[in-house]
PDBQT receptor file of N, H, CA, C and O in Angstrom, charges set to zero:
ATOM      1  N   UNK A   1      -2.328  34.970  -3.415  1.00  0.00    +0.000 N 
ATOM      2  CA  UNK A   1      -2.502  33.986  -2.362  1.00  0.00    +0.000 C 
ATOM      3  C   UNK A   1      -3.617  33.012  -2.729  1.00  0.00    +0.000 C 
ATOM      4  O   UNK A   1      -3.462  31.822  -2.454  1.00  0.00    +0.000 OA
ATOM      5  N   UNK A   2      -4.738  33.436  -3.334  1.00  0.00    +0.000 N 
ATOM      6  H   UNK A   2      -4.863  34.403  -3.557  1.00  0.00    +0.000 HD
ATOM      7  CA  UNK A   2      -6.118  32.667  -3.651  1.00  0.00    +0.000 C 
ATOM      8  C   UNK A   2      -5.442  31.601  -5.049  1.00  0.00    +0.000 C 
ATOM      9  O   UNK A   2      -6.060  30.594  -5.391  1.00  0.00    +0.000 OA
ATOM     10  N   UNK A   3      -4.479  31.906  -5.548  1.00  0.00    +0.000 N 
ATOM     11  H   UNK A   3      -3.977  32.725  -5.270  1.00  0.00    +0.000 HD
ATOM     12  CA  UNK A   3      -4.227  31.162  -6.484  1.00  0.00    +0.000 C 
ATOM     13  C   UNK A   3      -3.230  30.254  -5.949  1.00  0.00    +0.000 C 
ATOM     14  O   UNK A   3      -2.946  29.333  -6.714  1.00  0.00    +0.000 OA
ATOM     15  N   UNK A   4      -2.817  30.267  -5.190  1.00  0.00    +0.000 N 
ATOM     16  H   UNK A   4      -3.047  31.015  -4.568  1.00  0.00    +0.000 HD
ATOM     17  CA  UNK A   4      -1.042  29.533  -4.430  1.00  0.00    +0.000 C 
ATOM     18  C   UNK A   4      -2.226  28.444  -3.762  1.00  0.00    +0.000 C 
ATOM     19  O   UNK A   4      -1.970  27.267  -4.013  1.00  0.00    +0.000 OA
ATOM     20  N   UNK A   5      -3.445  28.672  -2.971  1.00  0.00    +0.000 N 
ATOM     21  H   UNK A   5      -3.653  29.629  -2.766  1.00  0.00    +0.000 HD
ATOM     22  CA  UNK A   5      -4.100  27.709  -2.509  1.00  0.00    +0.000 C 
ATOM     23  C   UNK A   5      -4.683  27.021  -3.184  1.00  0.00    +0.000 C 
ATOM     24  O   UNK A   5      -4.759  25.849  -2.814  1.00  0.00    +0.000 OA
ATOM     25  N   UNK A   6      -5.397  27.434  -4.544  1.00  0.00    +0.000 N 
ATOM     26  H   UNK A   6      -5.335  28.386  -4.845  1.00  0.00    +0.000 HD
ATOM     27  CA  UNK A   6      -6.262  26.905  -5.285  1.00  0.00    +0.000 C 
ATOM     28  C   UNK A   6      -4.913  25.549  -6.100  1.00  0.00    +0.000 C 
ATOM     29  O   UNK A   6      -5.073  24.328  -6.096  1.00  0.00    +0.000 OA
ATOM     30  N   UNK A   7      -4.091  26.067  -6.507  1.00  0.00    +0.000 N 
ATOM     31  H   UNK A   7      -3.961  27.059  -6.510  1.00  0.00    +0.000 HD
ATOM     32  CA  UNK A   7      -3.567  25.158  -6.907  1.00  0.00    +0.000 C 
ATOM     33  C   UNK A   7      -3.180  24.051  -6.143  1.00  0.00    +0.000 C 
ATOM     34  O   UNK A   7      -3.087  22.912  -6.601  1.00  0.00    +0.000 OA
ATOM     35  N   UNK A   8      -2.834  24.538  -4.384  1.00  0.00    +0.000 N 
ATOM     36  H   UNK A   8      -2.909  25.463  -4.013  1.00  0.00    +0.000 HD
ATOM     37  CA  UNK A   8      -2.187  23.468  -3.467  1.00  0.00    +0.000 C 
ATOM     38  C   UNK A   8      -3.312  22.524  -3.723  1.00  0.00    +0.000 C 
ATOM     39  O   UNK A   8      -3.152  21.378  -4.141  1.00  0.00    +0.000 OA
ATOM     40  N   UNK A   9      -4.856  23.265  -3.353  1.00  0.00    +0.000 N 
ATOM     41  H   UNK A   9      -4.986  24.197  -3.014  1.00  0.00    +0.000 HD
ATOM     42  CA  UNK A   9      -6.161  22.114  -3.314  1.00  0.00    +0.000 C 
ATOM     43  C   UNK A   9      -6.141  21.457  -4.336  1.00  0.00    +0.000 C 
ATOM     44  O   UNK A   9      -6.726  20.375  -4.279  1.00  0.00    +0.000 OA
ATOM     45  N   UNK A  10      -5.405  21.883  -5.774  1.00  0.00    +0.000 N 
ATOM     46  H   UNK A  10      -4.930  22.761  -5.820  1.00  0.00    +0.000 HD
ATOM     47  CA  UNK A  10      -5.945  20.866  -7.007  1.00  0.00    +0.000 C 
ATOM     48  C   UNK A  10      -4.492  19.520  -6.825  1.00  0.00    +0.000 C 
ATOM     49  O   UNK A  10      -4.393  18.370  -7.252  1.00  0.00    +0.000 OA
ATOM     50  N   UNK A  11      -3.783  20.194  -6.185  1.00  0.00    +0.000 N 
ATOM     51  H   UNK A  11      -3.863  21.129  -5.839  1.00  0.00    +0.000 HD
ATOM     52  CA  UNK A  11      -2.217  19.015  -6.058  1.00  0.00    +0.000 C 
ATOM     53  C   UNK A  11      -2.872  18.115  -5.216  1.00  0.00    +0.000 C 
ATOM     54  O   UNK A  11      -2.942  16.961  -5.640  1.00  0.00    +0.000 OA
ATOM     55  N   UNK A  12      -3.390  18.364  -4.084  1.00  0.00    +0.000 N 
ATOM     56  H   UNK A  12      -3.333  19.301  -3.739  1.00  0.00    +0.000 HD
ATOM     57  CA  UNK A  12      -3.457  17.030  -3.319  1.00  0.00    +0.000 C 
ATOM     58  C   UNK A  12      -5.041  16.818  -3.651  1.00  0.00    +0.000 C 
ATOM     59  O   UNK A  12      -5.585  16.427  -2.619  1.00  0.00    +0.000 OA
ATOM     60  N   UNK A  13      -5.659  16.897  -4.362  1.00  0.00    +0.000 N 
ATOM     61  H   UNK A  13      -5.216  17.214  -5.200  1.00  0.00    +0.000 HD
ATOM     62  CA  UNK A  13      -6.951  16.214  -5.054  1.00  0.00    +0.000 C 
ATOM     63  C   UNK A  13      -6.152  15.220  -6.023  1.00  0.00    +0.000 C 
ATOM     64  O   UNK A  13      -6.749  14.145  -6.072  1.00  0.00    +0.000 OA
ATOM     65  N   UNK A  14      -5.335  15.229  -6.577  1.00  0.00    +0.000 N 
ATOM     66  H   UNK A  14      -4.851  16.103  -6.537  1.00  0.00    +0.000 HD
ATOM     67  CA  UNK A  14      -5.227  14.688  -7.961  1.00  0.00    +0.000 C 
ATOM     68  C   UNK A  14      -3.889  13.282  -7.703  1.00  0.00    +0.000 C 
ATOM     69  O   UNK A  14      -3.502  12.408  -8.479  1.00  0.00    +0.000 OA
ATOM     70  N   UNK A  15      -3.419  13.665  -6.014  1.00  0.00    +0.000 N 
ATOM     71  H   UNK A  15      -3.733  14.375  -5.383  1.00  0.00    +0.000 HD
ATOM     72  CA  UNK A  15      -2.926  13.193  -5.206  1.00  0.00    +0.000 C 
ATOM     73  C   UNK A  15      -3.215  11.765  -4.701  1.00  0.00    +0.000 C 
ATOM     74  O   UNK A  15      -2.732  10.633  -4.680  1.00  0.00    +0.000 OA
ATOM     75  N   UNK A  16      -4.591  12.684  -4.192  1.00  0.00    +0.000 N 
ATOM     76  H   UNK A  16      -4.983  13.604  -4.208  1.00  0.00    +0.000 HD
ATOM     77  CA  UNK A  16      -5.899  11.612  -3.356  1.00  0.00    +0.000 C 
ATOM     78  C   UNK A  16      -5.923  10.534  -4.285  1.00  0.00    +0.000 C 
ATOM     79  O   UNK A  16      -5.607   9.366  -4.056  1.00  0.00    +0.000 OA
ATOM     80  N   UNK A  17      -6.392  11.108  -5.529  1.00  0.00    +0.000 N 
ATOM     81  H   UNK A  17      -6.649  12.056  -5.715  1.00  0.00    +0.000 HD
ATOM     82  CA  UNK A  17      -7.033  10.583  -6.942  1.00  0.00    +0.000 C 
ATOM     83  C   UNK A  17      -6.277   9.303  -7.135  1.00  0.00    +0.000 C 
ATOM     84  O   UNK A  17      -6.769   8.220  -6.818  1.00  0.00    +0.000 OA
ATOM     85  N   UNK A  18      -5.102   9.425  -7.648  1.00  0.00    +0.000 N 
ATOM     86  H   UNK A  18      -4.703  10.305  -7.906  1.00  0.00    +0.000 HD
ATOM     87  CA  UNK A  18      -3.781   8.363  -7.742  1.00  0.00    +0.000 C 
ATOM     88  C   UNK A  18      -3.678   7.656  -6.643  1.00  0.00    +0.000 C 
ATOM     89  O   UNK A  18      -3.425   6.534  -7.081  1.00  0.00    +0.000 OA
ATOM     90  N   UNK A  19      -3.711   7.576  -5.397  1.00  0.00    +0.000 N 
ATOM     91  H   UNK A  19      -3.917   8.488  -5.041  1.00  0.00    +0.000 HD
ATOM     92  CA  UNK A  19      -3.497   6.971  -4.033  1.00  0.00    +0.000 C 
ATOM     93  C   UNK A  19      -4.607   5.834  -4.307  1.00  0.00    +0.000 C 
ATOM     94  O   UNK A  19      -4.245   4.657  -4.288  1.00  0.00    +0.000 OA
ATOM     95  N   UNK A  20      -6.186   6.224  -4.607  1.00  0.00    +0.000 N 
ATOM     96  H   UNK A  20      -6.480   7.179  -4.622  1.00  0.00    +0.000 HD
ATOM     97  CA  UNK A  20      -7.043   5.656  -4.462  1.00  0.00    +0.000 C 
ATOM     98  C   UNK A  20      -7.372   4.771  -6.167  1.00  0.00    +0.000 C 
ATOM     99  O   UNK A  20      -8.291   4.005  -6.457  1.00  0.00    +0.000 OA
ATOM    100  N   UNK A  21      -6.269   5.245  -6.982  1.00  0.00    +0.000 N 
ATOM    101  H   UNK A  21      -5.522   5.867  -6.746  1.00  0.00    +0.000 HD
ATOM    102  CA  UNK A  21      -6.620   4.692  -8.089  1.00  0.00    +0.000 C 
ATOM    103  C   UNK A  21      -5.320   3.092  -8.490  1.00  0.00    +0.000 C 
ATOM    104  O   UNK A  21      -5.310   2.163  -9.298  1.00  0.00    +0.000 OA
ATOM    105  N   UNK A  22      -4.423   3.579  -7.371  1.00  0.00    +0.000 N 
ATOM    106  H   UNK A  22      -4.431   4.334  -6.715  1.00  0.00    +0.000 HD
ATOM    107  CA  UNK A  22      -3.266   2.730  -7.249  1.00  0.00    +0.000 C 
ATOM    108  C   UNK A  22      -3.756   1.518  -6.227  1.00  0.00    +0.000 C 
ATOM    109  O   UNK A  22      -3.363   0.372  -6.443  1.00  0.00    +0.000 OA
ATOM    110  N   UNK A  23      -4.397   1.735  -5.404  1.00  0.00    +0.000 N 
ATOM    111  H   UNK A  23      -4.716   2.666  -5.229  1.00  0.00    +0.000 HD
ATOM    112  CA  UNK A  23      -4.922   0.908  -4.616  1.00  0.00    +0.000 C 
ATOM    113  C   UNK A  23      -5.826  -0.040  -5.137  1.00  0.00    +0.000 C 
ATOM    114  O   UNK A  23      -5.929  -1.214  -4.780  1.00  0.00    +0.000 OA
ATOM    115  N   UNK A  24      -6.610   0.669  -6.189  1.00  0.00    +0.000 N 
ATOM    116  H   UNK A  24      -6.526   1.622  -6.479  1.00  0.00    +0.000 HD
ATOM    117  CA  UNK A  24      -7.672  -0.424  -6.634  1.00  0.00    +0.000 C 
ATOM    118  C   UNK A  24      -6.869  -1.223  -7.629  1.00  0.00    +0.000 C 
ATOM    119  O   UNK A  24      -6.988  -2.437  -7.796  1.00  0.00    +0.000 OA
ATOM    120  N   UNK A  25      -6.171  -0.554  -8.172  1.00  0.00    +0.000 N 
ATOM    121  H   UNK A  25      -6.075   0.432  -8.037  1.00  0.00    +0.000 HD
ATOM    122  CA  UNK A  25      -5.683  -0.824  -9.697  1.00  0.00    +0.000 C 
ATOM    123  C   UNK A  25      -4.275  -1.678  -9.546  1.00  0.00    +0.000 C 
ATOM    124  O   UNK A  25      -4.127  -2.612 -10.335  1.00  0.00    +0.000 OA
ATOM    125  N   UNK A  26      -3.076  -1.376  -8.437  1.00  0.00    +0.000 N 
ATOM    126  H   UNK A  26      -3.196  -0.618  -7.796  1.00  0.00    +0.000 HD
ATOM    127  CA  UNK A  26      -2.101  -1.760  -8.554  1.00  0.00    +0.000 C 
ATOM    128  C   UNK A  26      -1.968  -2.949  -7.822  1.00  0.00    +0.000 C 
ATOM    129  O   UNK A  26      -2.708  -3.129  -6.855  1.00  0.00    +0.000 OA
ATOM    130  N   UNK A  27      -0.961  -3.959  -8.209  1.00  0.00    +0.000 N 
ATOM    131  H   UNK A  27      -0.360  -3.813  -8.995  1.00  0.00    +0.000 HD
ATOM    132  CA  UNK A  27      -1.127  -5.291  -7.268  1.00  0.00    +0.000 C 
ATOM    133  C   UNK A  27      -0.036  -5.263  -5.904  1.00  0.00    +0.000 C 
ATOM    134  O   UNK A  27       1.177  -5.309  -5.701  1.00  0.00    +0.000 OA
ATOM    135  N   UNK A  28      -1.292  -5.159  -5.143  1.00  0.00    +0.000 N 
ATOM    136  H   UNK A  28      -2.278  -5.122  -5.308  1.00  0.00    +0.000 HD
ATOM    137  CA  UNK A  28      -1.067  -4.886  -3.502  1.00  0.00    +0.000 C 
ATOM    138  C   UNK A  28      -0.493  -6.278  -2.863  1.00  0.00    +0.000 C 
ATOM    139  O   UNK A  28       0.108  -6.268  -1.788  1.00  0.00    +0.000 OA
ATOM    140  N   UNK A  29      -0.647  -7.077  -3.361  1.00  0.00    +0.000 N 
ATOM    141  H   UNK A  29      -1.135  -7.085  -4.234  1.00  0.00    +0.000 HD
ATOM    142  CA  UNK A  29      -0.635  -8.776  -3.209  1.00  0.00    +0.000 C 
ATOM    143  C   UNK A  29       0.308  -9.158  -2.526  1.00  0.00    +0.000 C 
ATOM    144  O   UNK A  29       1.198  -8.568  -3.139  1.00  0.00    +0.000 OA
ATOM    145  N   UNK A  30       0.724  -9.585  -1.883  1.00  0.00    +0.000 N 
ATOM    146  H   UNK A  30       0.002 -10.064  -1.385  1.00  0.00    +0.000 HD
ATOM    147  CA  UNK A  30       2.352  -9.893  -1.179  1.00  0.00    +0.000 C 
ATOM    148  C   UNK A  30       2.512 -11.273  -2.138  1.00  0.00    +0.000 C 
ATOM    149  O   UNK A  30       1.621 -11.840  -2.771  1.00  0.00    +0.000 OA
ATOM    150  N   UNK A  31       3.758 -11.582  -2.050  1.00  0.00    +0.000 N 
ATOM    151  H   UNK A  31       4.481 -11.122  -1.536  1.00  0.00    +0.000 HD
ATOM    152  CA  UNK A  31       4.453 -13.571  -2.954  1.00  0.00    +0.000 C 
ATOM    153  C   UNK A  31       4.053 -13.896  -1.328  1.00  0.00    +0.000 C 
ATOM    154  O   UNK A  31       4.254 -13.479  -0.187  1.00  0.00    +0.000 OA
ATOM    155  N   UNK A  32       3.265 -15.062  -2.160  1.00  0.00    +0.000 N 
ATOM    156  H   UNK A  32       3.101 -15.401  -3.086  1.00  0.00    +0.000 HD
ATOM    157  CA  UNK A  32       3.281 -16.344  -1.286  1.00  0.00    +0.000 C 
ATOM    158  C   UNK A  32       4.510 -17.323  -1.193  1.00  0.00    +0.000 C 
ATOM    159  O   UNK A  32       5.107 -17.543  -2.247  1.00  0.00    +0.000 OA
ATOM    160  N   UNK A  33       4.904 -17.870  -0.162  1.00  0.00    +0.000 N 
ATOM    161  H   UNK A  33       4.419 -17.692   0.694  1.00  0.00    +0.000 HD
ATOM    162  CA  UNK A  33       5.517 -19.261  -0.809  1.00  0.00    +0.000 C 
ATOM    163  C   UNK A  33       5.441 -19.981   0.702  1.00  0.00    +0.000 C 
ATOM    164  O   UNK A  33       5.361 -19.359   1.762  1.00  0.00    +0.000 OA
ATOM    165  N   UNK A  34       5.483 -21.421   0.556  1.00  0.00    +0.000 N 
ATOM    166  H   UNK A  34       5.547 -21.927  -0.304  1.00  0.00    +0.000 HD
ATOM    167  CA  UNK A  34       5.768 -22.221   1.305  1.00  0.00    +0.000 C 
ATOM    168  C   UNK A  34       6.726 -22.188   2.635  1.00  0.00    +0.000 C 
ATOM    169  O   UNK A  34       7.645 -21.378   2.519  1.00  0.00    +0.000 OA
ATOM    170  N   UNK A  35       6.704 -22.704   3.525  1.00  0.00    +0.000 N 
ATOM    171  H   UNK A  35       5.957 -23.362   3.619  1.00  0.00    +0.000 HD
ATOM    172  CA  UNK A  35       8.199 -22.669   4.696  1.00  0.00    +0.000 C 
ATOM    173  C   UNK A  35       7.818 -23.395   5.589  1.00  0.00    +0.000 C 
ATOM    174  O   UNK A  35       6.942 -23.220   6.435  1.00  0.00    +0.000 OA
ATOM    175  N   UNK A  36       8.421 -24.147   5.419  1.00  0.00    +0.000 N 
ATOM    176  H   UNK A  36       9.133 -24.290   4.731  1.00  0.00    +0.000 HD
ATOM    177  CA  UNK A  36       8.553 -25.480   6.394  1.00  0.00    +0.000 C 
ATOM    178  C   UNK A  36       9.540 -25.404   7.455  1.00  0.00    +0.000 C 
ATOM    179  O   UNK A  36      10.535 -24.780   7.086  1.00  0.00    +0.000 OA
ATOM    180  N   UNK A  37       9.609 -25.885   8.810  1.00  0.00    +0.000 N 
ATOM    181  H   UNK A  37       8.801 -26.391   9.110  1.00  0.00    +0.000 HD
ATOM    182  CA  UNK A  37      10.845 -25.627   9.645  1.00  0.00    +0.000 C 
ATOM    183  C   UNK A  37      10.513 -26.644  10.744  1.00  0.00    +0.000 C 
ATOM    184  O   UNK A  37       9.633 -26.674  11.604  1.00  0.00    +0.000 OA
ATOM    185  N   UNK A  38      11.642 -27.568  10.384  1.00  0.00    +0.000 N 
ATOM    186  H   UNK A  38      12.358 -27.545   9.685  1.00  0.00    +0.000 HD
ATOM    187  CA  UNK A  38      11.078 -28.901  11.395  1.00  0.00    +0.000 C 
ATOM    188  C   UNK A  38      11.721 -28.815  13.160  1.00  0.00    +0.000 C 
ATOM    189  O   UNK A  38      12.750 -28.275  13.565  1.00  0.00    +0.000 OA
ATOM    190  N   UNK A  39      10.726 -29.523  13.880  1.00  0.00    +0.000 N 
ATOM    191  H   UNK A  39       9.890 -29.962  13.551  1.00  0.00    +0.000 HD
ATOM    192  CA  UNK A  39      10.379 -29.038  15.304  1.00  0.00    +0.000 C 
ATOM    193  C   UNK A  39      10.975 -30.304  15.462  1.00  0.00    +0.000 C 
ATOM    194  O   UNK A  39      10.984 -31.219  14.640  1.00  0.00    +0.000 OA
ATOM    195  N   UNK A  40      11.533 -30.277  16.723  1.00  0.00    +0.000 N 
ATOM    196  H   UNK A  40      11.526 -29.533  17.392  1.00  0.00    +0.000 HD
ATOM    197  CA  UNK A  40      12.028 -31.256  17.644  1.00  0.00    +0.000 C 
ATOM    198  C   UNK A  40      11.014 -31.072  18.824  1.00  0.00    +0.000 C 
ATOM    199  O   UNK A  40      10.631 -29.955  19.172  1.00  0.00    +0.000 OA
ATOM    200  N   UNK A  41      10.570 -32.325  19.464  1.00  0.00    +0.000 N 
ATOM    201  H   UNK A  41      10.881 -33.232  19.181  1.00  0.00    +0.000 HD
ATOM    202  CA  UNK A  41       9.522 -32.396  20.910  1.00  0.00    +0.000 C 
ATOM    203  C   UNK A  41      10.956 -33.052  21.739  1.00  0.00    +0.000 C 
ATOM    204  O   UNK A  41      12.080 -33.503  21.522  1.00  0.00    +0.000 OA
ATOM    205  N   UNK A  42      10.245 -32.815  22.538  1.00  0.00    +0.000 N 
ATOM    206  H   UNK A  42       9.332 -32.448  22.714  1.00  0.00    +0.000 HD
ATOM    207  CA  UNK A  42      11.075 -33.369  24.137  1.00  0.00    +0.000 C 
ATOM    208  C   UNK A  42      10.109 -34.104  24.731  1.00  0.00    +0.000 C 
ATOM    209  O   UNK A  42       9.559 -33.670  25.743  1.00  0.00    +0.000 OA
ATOM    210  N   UNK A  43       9.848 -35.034  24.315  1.00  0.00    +0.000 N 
ATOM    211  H   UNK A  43      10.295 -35.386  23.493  1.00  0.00    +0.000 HD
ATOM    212  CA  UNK A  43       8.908 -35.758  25.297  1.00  0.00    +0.000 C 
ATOM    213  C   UNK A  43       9.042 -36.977  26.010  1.00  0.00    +0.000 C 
ATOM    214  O   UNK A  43       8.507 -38.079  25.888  1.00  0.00    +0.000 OA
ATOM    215  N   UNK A  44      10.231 -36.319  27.097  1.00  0.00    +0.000 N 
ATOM    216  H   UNK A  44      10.666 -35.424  27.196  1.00  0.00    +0.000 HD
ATOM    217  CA  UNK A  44      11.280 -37.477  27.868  1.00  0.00    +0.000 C 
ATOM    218  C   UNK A  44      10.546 -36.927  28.926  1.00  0.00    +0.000 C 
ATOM    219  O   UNK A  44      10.744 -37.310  30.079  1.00  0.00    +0.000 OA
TER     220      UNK A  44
């Protein structure tokens, strides 16, 4: 049992590790682009 946990604790350490190394490291960035959408007024 002490070993079934020890390993669960080293899986989600190494887990954490990647989560927080993807975040700094990977491009989170959304595409930009332009969008235009022309308005009609009513100003009768």
């Amino acid at each position: 049992m002490g070993r079934l946990l020890k390993f669960l604790f080293f899986v989600i350490l190494i887990g954490a590790i990647g989560l927080v190394g993807y975040a700094y490291l990977g491009d989170l960035s959304p595409e930009q682009k332009d969008i235009s959408t022309p308005v009609e007024l009513d100003a009768s």
